[in-house]
Structures are given as structure tokens and as C-alpha cells.
N, C-alpha and C positions, 0 to 999 in steps of 0.2 A: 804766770806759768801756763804754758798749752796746756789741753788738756790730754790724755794719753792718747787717742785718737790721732788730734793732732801730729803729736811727738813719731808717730808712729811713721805718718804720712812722709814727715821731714827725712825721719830717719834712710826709709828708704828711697825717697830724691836725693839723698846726698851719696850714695853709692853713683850716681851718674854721674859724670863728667862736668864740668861750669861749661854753660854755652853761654855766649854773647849772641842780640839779634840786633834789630834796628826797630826801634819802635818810632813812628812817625805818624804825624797828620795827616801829608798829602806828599807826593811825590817830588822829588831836588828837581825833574828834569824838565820844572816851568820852565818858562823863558825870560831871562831877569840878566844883568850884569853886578849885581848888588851878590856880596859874598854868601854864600850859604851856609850853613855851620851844623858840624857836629856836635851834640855835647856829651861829654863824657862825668859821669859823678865820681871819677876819683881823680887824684895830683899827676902833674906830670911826672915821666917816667918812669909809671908804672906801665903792664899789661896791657889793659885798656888803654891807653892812653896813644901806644906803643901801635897798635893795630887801627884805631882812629887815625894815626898821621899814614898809614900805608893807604887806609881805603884817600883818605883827602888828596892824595898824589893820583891815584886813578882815578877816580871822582870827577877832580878838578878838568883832564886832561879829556875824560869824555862827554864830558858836560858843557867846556867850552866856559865855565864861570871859576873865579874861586872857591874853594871851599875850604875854609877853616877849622880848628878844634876848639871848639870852650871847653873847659875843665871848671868843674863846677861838682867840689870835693863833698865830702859832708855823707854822713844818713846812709852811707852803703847804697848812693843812685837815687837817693828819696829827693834832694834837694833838686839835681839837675830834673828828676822829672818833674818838678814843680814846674822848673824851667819851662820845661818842653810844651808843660800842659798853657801854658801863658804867652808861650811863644805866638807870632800871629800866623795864623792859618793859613800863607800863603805856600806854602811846599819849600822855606827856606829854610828848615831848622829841624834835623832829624836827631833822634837819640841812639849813641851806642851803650846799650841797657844789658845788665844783667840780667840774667832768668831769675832772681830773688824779687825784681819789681812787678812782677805777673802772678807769681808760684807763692814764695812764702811770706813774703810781706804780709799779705793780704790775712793771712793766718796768725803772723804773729802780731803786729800792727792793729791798734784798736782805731788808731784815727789816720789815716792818710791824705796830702794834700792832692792825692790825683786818684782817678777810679781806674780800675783795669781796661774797663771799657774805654778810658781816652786814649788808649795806646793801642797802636795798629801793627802788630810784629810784619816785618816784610821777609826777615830771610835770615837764616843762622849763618853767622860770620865766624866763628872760630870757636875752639873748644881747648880750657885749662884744666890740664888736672890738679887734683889738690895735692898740698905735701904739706906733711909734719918736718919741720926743722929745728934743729937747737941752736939756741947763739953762743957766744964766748963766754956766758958764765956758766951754763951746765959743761962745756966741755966734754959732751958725749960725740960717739963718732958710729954708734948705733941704737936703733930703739930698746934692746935692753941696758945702755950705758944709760938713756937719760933716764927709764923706770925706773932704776939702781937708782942715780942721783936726787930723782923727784922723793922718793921714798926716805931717803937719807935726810933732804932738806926737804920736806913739804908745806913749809912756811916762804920757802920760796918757787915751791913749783905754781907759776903762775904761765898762761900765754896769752900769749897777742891773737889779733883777727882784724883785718882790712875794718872791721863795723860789726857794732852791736846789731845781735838779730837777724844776721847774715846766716846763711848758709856755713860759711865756714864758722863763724863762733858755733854754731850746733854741732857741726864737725870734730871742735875740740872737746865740747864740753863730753859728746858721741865718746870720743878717744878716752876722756879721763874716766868714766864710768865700765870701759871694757879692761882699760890698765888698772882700774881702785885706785886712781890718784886724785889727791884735792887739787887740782887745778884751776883756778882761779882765772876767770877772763879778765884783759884789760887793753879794752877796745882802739884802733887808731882813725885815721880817716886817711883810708887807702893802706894797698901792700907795700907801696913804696915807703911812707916811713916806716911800718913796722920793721921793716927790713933794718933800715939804719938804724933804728931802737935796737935791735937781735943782735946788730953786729957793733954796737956800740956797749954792750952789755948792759939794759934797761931792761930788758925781758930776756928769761931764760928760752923760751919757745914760741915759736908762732904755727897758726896751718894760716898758708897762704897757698896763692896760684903758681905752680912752677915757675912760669914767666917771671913772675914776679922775685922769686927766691932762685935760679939759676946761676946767674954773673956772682951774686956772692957766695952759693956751693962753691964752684967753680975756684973762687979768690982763696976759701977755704976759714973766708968771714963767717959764715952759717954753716950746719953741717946738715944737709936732707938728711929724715932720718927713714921716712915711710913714704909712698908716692901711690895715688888710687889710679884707678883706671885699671884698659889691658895688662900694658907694659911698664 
């Protein structure tokens, strides 16, 4: 457990926004014909995932080479940047990283396979806000339906998060401590399945990235129930 200190530090980086950057060795824009590769640490068709193939379409087209996505799921970005740090130093192989591999890791994490210092941030590529949602078994359609709910069953208020130790699991556990609810984490690897766990009724709740939980608001599979940021 952090210590309150810590907790404190987290609590208020998570009022900001998820930014995504590039953390890299050495610059795509050698001169090579050999494919260059993003890697991302969560599944296909998620968020990340989602924003790696738009920059690889530009990328590719001004760079004059391929450039690819690796997904490389696992650890909330811990695994791919193992990747990244083992990758060979030539400017082929860049990471699209979450701000948890710089920011909180390093706080919550007692051992890591990479240092901060190995990652070189180049540029802030996009920014998620977080959202509280319910799935199909709380059946709530706002944040006092699922309080109500949670309250009533709190042997089953549990939720989801993209990864243990992430930013969002503190997010929720943040949320269960402000509501008095026992909410119980139970971690996936990536927003994408959490999603289909939510809308599959496997987990009553998740805080995930809007991106990520939009398309199944929208279906009326999840139900947003809270959303950070401005708007």
C-alpha cells in the first residue's frame, strides 16, 4: 500500500486528463526500408490501439517506409516497454505509452523492467478522459442508480480497470472511498476486454477511457455513468 504521501500525489494526477506520448530511443525518420513499428501495451481495438493505426497511416506516408503497430498487451504498458527498452537502438521501434509508465509506476511499482530514464517522451499525442460505467447486471442508468444498487448488493459491487496499479484502478478505488462503497477491483489487460466483460455481465462496473467505453454507451451495452475532465 503507498504511503499517504504517495496516495495523495496520485490522487491528485488523476483529476487530469489520460495523455498518451511517444516514448522512444532515437528518431523513425533514419533512412531504412525495413518496417518501423509502434508498440502499444494494450489489445487490439482498444483506444490506444485505435490512435496507433491513425498516427501509422501518417507515419508511413511521410516517412516513405512502413510502419506497423505491435500490441503487446499485459502490465498496463509495463510489458511493451520491456519491449521498447530491448528493442535495437536504431530509430525503428517507437512506444505509444501511457503517462502511468513515467508518473505512477514508478511509485507504485517496487521493481520495473525499464527506468524512466530509458524513455525519451517526444510529444503528447492525444488525451482520454476517464468514465465511470455500469454493465448489464447493475442495470443502473445513473450514478445514484448504481450507489443504490451497490449498496443493496455489495458482495457484488465490484469493478473492472484496463490494469492493476494503473491510474484508473486508483480512480475506482478514489470513486469507492468518496461513494462508501466496497468496491472490489478486478483487473483485465486492456479496456477492450473490460468492455466485453461489462457488456457480457462479468463485472458490474468498470472506469475505463471514454474511447474505449463509447460504441457500447452508444449500443446501450454499458451505461456512462460519470465522465472527468471539462466537459
Amino acid at each position: 500500500m503507498p504511503d499517504p504521501t504517495t496516495l495523495s500525489c496520485l490522487r491528485r494526477y488523476l483529476t487530469i486528463t489520460l495523455t498518451a506520448a511517444f516514448a522512444v530511443s532515437s528518431a523513425l525518420a533514419q533512412s531504412s526500408d525495413a518496417p518501423a513499428r509502434i508498440v502499444v501495451g494494450f489489445p487490439a481495438g482498444g483506444s490506444a490501439d485505435a490512435v496507433a493505426r491513425l498516427l501509422t497511416e501518417k507515419l508511413s506516408t511521410q516517412l516513405g517506409r512502413p510502419v506497423i503497430v505491435d500490441n503487446r498487451p499485459g502490465a498496463g504498458g509495463r510489458i511493451a516497454a520491456a519491449a521498447l527498452k530491448s528493442a535495437p537502438s536504431d530509430g525503428s521501434v517507437v512506444m505509444l505509452a501511457p503517462e502511468a509508465l513515467t508518473v505512477t509506476n514508478p511509485l507504485v511499482f517496487r521493481k520495473l523492467a525499464y527506468a524512466v530514464s530509458d524513455l525519451a517522451p517526444i510529444s503528447m499525442v492525444a488525451e482520454f478522459p476517464y468514465v465511470l460505467a455500469a454493465g448489464s447486471v447493475a442495470g443502473a442508468k445513473t450514478l445514484p442508480d448504481y450507489v443504490k444498487w451497490a449498496r443493496q448488493s455489495p458482495e457484488r459491487a465490484s469493478f473492472g480497470s484496463p490494469a492493476a496499479g494503473s491510474p484508473l484502478h486508483f480512480f475506482g478505488l478514489l470513486v469507492g472511498q468518496i461513494t462508501q462503497l466496497p468496491m472490489v477491483h478486478v483487473p483485465f489487460q486492456g479496456g477492450a476486454p473490460l468492455v466485453t466483460a461489462m457488456a457480457g455481465g462479468h463485472v458490474p462496473a468498470g472506469i475505463n477511457t471514454l474511447g474505449d467505453m463509447l460504441e457500447m454507451h452508444r449500443s446501450g451495452k454499458v451505461q456512462v455513468l460519470a465522465v472527468s475532465g471539462r466537459e
